[in-house]
C-alpha positions in Angstrom: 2.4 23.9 6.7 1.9 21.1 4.2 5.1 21.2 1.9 3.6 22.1 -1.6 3.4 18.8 -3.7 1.6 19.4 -6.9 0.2 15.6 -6.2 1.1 13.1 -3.9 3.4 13.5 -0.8 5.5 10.5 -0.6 5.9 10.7 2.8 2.5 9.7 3.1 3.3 5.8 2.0 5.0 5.0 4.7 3.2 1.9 6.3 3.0 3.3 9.8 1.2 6.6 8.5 -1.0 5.2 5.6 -3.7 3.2 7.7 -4.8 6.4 9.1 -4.5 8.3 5.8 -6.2 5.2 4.0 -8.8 5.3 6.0 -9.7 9.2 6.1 -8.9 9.5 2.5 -12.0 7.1 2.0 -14.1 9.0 4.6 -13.3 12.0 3.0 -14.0 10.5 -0.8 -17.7 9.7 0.3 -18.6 13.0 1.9 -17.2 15.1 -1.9 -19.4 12.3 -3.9 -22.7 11.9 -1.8 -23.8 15.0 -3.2 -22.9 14.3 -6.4 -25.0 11.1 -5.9 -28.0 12.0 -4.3 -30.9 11.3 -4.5 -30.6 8.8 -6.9 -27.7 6.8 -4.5 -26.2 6.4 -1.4 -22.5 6.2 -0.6 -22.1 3.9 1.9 -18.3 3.7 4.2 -18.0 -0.1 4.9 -14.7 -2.2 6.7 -13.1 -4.7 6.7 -9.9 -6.4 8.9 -6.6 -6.8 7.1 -3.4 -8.2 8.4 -0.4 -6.0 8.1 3.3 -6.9 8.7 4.6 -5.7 12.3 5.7 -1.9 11.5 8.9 -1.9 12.9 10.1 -3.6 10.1 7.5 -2.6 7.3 9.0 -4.7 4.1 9.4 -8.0 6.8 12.3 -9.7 8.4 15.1 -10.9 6.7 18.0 -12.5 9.1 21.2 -11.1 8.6 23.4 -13.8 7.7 27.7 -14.4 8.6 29.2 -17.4 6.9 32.2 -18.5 9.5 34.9 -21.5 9.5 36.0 -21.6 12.8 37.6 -24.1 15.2 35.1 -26.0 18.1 35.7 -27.1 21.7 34.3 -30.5 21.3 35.0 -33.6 24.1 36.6 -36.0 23.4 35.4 -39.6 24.3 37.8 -41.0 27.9 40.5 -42.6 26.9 40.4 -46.8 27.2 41.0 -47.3 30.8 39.9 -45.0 32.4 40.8 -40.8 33.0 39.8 -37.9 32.1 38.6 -36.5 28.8 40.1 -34.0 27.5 38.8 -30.8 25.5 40.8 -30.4 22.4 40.4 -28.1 19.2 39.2 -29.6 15.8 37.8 -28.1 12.7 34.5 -28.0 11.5 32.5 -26.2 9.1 30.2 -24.4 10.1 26.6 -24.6 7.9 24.5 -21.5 7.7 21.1 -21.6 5.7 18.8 -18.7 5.2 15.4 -19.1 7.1 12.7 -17.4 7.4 10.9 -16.2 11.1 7.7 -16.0 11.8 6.9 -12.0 11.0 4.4 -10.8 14.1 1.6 -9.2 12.3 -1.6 -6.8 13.1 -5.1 -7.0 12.5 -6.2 -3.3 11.0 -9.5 -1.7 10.0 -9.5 -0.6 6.3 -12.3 0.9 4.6 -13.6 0.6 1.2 -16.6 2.8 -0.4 -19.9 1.1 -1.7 -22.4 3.3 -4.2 -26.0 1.4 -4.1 -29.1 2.2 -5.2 -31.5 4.2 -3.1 -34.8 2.3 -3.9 -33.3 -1.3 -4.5 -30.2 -1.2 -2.9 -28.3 -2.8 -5.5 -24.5 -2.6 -5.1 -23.7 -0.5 -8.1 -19.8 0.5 -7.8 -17.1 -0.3 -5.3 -14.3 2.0 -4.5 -10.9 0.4 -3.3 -8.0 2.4 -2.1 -4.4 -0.3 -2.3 -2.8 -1.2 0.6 0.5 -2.5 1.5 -1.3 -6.1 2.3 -2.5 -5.9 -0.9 0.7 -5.5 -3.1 2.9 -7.6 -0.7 2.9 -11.1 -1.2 1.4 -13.5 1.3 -2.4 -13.7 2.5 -3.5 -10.0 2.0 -2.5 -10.0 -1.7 -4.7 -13.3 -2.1 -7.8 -12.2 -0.6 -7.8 -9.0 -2.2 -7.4 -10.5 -5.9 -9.9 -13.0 -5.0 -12.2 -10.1 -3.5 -11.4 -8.2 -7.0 -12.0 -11.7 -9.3 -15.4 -11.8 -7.8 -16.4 -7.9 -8.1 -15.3 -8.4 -11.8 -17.2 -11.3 -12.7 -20.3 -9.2 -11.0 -22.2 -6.4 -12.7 -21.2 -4.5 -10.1 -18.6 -1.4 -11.4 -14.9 -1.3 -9.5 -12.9 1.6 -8.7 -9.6 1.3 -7.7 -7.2 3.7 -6.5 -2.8 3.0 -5.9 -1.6 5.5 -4.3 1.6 3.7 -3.2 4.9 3.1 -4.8 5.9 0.2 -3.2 4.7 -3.5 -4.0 3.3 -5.3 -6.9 0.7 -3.7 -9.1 -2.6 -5.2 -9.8 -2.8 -7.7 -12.9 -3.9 -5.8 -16.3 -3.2 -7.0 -19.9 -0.9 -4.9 -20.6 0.6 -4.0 -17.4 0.7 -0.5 -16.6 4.1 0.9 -14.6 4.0 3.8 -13.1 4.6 5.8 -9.9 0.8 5.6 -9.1 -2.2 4.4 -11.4 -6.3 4.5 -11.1 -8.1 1.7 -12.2 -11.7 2.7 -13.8 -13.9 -1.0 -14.9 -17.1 -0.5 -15.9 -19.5 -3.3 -15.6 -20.9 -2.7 -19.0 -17.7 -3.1 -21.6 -15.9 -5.9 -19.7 -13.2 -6.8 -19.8 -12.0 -3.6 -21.7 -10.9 -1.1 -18.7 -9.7 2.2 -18.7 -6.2 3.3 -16.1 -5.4 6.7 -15.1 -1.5 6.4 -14.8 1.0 9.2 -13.6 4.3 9.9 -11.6 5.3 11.6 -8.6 5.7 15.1 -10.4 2.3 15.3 -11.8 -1.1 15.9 -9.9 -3.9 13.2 -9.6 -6.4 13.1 -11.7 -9.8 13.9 -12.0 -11.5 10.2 -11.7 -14.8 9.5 -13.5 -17.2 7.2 -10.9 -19.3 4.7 -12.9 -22.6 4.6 -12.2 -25.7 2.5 -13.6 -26.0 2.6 -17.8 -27.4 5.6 -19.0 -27.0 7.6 -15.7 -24.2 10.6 -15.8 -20.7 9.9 -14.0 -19.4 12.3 -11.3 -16.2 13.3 -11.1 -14.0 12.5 -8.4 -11.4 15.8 -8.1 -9.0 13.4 -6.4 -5.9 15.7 -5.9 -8.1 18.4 -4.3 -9.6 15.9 -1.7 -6.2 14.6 -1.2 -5.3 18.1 -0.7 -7.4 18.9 1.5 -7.7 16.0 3.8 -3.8 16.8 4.4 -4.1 20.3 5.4 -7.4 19.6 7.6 -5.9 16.2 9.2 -2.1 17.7 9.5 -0.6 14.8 8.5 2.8 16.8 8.3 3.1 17.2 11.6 3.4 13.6 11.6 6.0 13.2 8.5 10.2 13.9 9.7 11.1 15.4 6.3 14.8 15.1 7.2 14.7 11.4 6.3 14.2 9.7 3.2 10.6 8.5 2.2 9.9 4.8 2.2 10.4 3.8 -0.4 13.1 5.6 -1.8 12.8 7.6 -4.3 15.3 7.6 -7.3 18.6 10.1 -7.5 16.4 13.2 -10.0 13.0 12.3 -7.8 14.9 12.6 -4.6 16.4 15.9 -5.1 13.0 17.3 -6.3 11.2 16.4 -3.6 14.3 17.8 -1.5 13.7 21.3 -3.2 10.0 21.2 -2.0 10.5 20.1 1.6 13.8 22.0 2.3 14.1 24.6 -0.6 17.4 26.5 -0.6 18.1 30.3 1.6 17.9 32.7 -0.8 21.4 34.1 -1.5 
């Protein structure tokens, strides 16, 4: 039985499980807005590849490092005239310098939503659900800030949706911290945008989805898709709630989550 989060379950962001919860949570998105849409548009479930870091080590490899001073068996050069070289003890320092390894990584389908226009086609809204690519440093969070430049220089209305914890947030002026945050950017009011911000205790929120001027917004009940996705898909048979989430949570946040996974025997 799903453990009864008002919002998110934070076991969910771990970067094993949340391809496959990215990628239904999109699925799942589309089918509660195409009729909300229709006839007017067409929701459309498109991919793309993104590389993620190898997931037995989902925040990268760091070497563990030992500074030593230590004696070394070195030869010594044969004496002048002949015999035998001798191995004798002398002291060296040792340097050790932090490196970094090459960090195997994985080519994954993600998903994205696009909302055109029936009769011309015309991309009208793209909806983006984060990633761990995208709020790591390195190549993923590149491409998708370039991806997000371009929609916003674009009539084209963007709908973005950080569900995770971990990583960097997107850039906004002022920047918004929080636990999770929706990004709302209309085409018509740029660069004025409106964020949906919340923590770990409260439940998503209802999401308006832009649309062409003049035509009326749905609304995206976001925690009750969530909701539901997780009870149809199961995803906590999946989850060992007798570890921590990644990442960890703080000291309060930990022990209410600990209350809702493993409440206490009644007395």
């Amino acid at each position: 039985m799903r453990p009864p989060f008002p919002g998110m379950d934070p076991w969910l962001e771990h970067p094993t499980i949340w391809p496959d919860v990215h990628n239904r949570l999109i699925a799942a998105i589309a089918d509660v807005l195409v009729p909300m849409v229709d006839p007017r548009y067409f929701v459309g479930v498109e991919s793309r590849m993104v590389l993620y870091p190898s997931p037995e080590d989902p925040r990268g490899a760091r070497p563990d490092l030992a500074i030593t001073r230590g004696q070394i068996d070195a030869p010594m050069p044969p004496p002048r005239g002949g015999g035998v070289a001798v191995a004798q003890e002398v002291e060296a320092e040792v340097e050790v310098v932090e490196v970094d390894l090459p960090v195997r990584e994985e080519a994954i389908e993600e998903t994205y939503l696009e909302i055109r226009d029936t009769r011309s086609h015309l991309l009208v809204t793209i909806l983006e659900i984060l990633s761990p690519s995208n709020k790591s440093s390195g190549r993923g969070r590149e491409a998708y800030l370039a991806r997000r430049e371009e929609v916003l220089e674009t009539q084209t209305n963007l709908v973005e949706i950080d569900l995770l914890r971990d990583g960097e947030v997107t850039p906004t002026t002022p920047s918004i911290r929080s636990h999770y945050r929706v990004l709302v950017s209309r085409s018509v009011g740029r660069p004025r945008a409106r964020v949906f911000a919340w923590n770990l205790r409260t439940q998503l929120p209802d999401i308006p989805i832009p649309l062409l001027p003049g035509d009326a917004e749905p609304i995206l009940p976001l925690n009750a898709t969530l909701h539901d996705l997780i009870d149809r898909a199961r995803f906590f048979r999946r989850l060992d709630y007798e570890k921590p989430p990644f990442p960890l949570l703080s000291g309060p946040d930990m022990a209410w989550v600990k209350a809702i996974v493993a409440p206490p025997l009644p007395s």
